[in-house]
N, C-alpha and C positions, 0 to 999 in steps of 0.2 A: 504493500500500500504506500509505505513511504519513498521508494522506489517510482509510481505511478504520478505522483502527488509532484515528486521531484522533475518528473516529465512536462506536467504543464504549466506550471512555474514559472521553469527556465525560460522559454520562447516569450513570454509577458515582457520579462526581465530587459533579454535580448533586445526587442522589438521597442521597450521603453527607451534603453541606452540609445540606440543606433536614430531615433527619434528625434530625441536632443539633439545627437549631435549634427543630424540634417536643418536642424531648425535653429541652433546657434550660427552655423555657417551662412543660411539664409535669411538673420537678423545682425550680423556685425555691422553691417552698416546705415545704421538707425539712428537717429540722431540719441546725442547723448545730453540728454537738461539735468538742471541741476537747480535746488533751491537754494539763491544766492541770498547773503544777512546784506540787505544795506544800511542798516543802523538795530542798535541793541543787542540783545543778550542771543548767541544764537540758541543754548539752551531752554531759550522760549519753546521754538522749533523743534526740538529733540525727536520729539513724536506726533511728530503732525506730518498727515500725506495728501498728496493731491491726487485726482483719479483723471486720468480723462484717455485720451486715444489722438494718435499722430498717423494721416497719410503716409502710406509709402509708395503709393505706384499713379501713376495716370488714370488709371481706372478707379480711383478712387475708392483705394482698399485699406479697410483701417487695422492700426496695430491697437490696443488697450494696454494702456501702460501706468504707472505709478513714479511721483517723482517726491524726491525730501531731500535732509542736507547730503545726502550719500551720494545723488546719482538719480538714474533710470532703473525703472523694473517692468522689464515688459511680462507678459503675461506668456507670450508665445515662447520666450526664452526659460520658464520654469521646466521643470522634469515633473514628468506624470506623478509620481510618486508625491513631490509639495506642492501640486492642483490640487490634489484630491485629500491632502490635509487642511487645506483652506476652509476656511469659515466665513459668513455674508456676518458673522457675528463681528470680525475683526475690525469690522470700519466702528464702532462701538465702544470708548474705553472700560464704561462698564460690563458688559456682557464680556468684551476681550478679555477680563482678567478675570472673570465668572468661569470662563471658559479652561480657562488655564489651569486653575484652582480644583475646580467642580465640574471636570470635561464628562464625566459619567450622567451626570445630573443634567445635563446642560442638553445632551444630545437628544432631538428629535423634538425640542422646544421651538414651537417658530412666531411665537407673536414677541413681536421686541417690545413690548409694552406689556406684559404679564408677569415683568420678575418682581420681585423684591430680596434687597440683600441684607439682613443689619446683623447686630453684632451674635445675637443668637443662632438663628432662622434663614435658611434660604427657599423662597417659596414663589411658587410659576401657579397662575392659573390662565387658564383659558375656556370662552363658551362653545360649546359645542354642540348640537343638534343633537336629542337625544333617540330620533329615530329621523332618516330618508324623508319618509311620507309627510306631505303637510295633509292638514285639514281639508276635506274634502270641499266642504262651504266657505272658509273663509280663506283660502292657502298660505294658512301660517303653521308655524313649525313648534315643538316643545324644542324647550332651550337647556340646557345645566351646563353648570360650568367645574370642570375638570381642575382641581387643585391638586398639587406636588406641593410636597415639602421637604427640608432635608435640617435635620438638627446638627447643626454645624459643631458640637462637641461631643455626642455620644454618635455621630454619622450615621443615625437611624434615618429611613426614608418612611415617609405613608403617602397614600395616593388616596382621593375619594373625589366622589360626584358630587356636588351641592347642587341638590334641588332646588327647583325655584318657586317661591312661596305661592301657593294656590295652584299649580302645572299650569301659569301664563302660557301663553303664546305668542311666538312674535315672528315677522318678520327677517329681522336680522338681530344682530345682539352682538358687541365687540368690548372685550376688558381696554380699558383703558391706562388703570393706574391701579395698582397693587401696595398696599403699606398695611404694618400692623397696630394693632391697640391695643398694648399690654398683652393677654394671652391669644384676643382673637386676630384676626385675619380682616382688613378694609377692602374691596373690593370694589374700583368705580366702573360700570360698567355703560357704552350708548346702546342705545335697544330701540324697536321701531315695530308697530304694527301695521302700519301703512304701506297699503301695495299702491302708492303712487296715483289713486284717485283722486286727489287734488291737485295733480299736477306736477308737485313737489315732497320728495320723501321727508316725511316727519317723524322725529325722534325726539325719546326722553333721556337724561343721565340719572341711573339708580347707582345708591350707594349702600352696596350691602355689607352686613355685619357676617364671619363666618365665625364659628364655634367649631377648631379644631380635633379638640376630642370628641363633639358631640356630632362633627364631622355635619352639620346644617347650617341653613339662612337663621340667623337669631333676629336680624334686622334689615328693614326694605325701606329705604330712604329714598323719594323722588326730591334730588335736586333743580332737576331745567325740564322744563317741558316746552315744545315746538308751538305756537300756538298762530293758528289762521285769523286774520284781523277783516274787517271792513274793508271794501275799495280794493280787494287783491291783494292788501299787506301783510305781514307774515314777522314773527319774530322767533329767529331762530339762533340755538344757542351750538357751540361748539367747545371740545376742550383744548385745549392747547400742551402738548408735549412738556415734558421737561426738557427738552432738547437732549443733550448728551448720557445725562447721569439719569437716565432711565431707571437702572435700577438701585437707586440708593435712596433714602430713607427723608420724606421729605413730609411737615407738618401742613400741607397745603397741597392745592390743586387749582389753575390759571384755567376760566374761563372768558371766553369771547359772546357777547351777540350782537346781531346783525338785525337791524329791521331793514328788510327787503321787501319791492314791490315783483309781483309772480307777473308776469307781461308775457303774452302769445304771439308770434308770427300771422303772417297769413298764413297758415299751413298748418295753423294750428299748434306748433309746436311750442313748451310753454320754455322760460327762462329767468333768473332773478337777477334783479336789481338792485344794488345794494345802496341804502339811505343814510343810514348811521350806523356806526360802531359805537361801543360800549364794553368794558371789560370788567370782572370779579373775582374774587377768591375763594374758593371753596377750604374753609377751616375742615380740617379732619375730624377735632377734637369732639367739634359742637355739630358740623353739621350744619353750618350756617354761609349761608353765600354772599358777598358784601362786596361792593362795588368800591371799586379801586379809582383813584381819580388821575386820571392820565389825559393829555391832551391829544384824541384821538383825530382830532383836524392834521395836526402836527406826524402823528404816525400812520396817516393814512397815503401819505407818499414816500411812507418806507416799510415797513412790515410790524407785525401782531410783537407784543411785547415778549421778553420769555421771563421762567421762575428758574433760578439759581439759588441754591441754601439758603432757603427764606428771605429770597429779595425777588420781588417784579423788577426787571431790567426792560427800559422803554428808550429808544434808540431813535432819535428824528434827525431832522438836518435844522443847522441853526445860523444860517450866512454860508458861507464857505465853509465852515468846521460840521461836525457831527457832536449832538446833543446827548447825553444821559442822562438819565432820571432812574435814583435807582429809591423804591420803596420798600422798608425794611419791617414786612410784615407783623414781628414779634414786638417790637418798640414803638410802629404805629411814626418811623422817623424818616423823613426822605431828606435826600442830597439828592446833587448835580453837580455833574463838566461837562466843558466842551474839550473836543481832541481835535486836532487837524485830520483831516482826509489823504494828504497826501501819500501815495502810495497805490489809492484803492480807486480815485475819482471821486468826483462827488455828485455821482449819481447813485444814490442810497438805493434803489428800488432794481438796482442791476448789482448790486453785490448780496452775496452770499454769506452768512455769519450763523454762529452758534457759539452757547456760551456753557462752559464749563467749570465748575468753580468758580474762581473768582475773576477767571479771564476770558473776554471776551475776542473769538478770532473772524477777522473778517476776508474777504479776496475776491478779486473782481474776476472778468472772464479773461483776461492775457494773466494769471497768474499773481498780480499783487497782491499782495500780504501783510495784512494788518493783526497783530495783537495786546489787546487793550488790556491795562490790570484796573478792574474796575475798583477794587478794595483802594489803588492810590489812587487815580484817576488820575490815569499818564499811557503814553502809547511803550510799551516795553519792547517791542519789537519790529522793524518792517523787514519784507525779503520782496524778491520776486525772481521770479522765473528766466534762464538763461541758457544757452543753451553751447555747442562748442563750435567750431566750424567759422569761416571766412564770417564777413562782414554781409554778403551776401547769399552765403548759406547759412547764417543766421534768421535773417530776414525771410526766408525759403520757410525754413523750419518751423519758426516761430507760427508764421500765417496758417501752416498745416495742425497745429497744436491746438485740441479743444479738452479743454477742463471742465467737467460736470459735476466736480465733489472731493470734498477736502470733510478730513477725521484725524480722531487722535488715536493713536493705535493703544495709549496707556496710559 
């Protein structure tokens, strides 16, 4: 058998090596970019990457590649072997070291927004359809949602289904935000029983209470509900990510809503318009949802606020510099700066940004690089993208170079 087993192996093996090195030979001459410090610490950078893809032929055929301070990582240039250790989890610093840690636990989890990590507990849930078939009358589906846990000091695991109180039915149903309360389990969940007869799908956000040992819903808390107005208007709410630190332990949850007007085509086809924005905070402790005072005129030509360690972070333009507003939830205390733009452009609504701790990293679409330390409020870092080659195969290279997504690996 060991003998048989030795038989099909090797030709994998073979066939992986001899692979490579067809595919190094017909990538060595790929442009080679690099992320350059032009002012600050470059240990800012350390673990920050950029994702995007560079032409290489007339035909207009793309490579997918990876740049940082190191160099280039094309994707074509890996060996089969570390593709297929790869994780979509790695762009992630949280889940990246979830992963590392907890790789047992961690596999075959896929909603990036169902972990929670703290210093006890490591715990995943996700809603899942508890049978194929909807409702025959109304074509909604039973819901429950699928908890994992993992006790991070005696490495017991338990798994169970928490039912959903009265076997509701819905539509859809998506966890959102995962944290605990004391012994139990918070779970924020959007959910929907609208199959789109108004035009537009409406949704509620439920915050349930689970009871780990007793392994059920203790508590069914309606936070936001979708609600259809007069005149075609419509107030609808959404939640807003933590951005990076997905999964770490946070006293709060950043909501948005929109009143929007529902307007049809000739053709009947419907679509929304959007009137006002408004943002709040959902308190874990209480349960309570409280509107955050932001100037939404002001962020409405750059993008939705985010929540870092109990701060709302609100980001506009204020002259040529870029504004911050950070509101420090527990102390009820806000500050502000302004930072220069240079580096990024100052067109806020074309740059890309997320915030991680206490720093904020921004980059336009040629590669600039901005990072912000919001705790001092000062720019600690710029870089940008550069590449090797003549003066005009720079210029070649550069124009072929398209970036889609920048992360922190850790």
């Amino acid at each position: 058998m060991r003998r048989y087993w030795f038989s099909i192996v090797l030709p994998v093996f073979i066939a992986a090596s001899i692979g490579t090195y067809y595919v190094g030979a017909a990538t060595r001459n790929l442009p080679e970019y690099q992320l350059q410090t032009v002012a600050g610490d470059a240990n800012e950078a350390k673990y920050l990457v950029l994702e995007g893809q560079t032409a290489f032929s007339a035909e207009a055929l793309y490579e997918t590649l990876k740049i940082d301070l190191d160099g280039t990582e094309y994707d074509r240039k890996k060996s089969m072997i570390t593709g297929m250790k790869e994780d979509r989890n790695r762009r992630n610093a949280d889940l990246s070291r979830l992963m590392k840690e907890h790789s047992s636990f961690m596999r075959g989890k896929g909603n990036y927004n169902g972990f929670y990590a703290g210093e006890d507990n490591l715990v995943y849930a996700q809603a899942n359809m508890a049978s194929r078939r909807s409702d025959s009358d109304t074509g909604l589906y039973k819901y429950q949602i699928a908890i994992s846990t993992l006790d991070l000091k005696t490495g017991k695991k338990k798994h169970f289904d928490a039912i959903l109180p009265g076997q509701q039915m819905y539509s859809s149903m998506y966890v959102n935000d995962v944290q605990e309360a004391g012994d139990d389990i918070q779970i924020l969940v959007q959910l929907s029983k609208d199959r789109l007869t108004s035009g537009s799908m409406l949704s509620e956000y439920h915050l349930y209470t689970v009871d780990p040992v007793k392994e059920g819903i203790t508590d069914d808390r309606t936070i936001t509900t979708d609600v259809i107005k007069e005149a075609g208007k419509l107030d609808r709410y959404f939640n807003l990510s933590s951005n990076m630190n997905v999964a770490s332990p946070s006293n709060y949850a950043l909501f948005g809503h929109s009143a929007v007007k529902i307007v049809k085509d000739e053709h009947g086809n419907t679509s929304e318009k959007q009137i006002s924005n408004d943002y709040s905070v959902l308190d874990y402790a209480t349960g309570a949802l409280t509107p955050v005072a932001l100037d939404s005129q002001a962020l409405s030509d750059s993008a939705e606020p985010f929540l870092s360690g109990g701060k709302v972070v609100a980001l506009s333009k204020k002259g040529d510099q870029a504004h911050v507003l950070l509101l420090d939830l527990a102390k009820g205390e806000s500050s502000q700066f302004d930072f220069p733009l240079s580096g990024v452009g100052s067109d806020l609504s074309s740059v890309q940004r997320f915030v991680s701790g206490d720093r904020l990293y921004m980059r336009n679409a040629a590669g600039g690089l901005l990072i912000v330390d919001l705790s001092g409020g000062k720019v600690v870092y710029q870089g940008k993208i550069t590449v090797d080659g003549s003066t005009k195969q720079q210029k070649e290279s550069m124009d072929k170079l398209q970036i889609y997504n920048f992360y922190l690996t850790r």
